[in-house]
C-alpha positions in Angstrom: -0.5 9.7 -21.2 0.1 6.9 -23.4 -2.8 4.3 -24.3 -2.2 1.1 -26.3 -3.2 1.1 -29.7 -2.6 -2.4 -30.4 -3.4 -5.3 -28.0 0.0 -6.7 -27.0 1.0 -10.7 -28.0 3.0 -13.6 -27.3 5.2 -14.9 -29.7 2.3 -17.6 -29.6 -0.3 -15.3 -30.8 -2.2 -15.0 -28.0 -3.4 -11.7 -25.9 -1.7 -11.4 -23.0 -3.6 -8.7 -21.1 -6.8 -7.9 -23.8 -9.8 -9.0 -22.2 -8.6 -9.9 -19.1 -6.9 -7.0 -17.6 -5.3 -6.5 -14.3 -6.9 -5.8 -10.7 -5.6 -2.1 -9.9 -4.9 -1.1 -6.3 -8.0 1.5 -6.5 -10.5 0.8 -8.8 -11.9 3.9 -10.6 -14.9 4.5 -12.4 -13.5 7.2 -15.4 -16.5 7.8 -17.8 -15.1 8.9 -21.1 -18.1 12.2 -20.8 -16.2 13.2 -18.2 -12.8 13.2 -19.5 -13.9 14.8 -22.7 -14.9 17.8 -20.0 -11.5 18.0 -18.7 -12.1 15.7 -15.6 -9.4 13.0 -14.4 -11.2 10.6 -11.9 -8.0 8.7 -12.4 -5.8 11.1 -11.6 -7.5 13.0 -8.6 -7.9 9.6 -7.0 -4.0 8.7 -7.1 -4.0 12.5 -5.6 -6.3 11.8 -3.1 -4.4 8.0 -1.9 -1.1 10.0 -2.4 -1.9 12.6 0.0 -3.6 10.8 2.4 0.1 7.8 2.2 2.3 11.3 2.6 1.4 11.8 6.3 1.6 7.9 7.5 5.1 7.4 5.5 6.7 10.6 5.9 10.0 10.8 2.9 13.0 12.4 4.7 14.4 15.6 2.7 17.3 14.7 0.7 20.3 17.0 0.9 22.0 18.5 -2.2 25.7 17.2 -2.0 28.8 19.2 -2.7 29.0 20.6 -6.1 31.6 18.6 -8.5 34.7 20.7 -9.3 35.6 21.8 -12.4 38.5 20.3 -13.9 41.5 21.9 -15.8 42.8 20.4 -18.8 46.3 21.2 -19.8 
């Protein structure tokens, strides 16, 4: 996990996300109690929305092509 440790700025000095933020696709509610006791609302909601996409949009198993050959040098 990586976490900012410095807000991020323009070359004009100004914040560009601080205090403002972006709209996520699933909001979350991730109380920093319960992280400290090894819970992840975060993560078992991306969990949750990615097993829930998996059965309406399918991904086709990918086939292993041939294997490259080894080449002589002389």
């Amino acid at each position: 996990m990586r976490a900012a440790k410095y807000g991020q700025m323009t070359a004009q000095g100004q914040f560009i996300i601080e205090g403002v933020g972006f709209k996520p696709d699933i909001e979350v509610d991730n109380p920093p109690q319960a992280t400290t006791l090894g819970g992840d609302a975060q993560l078992d909601a991306a969990i949750a929305q990615l097993r829930k996409m998996m059965p309406e949009k399918p991904l086709k198993p990918t086939k292993p092509g041939d294997y490259l050959q080894s080449i002589r040098l002389h």
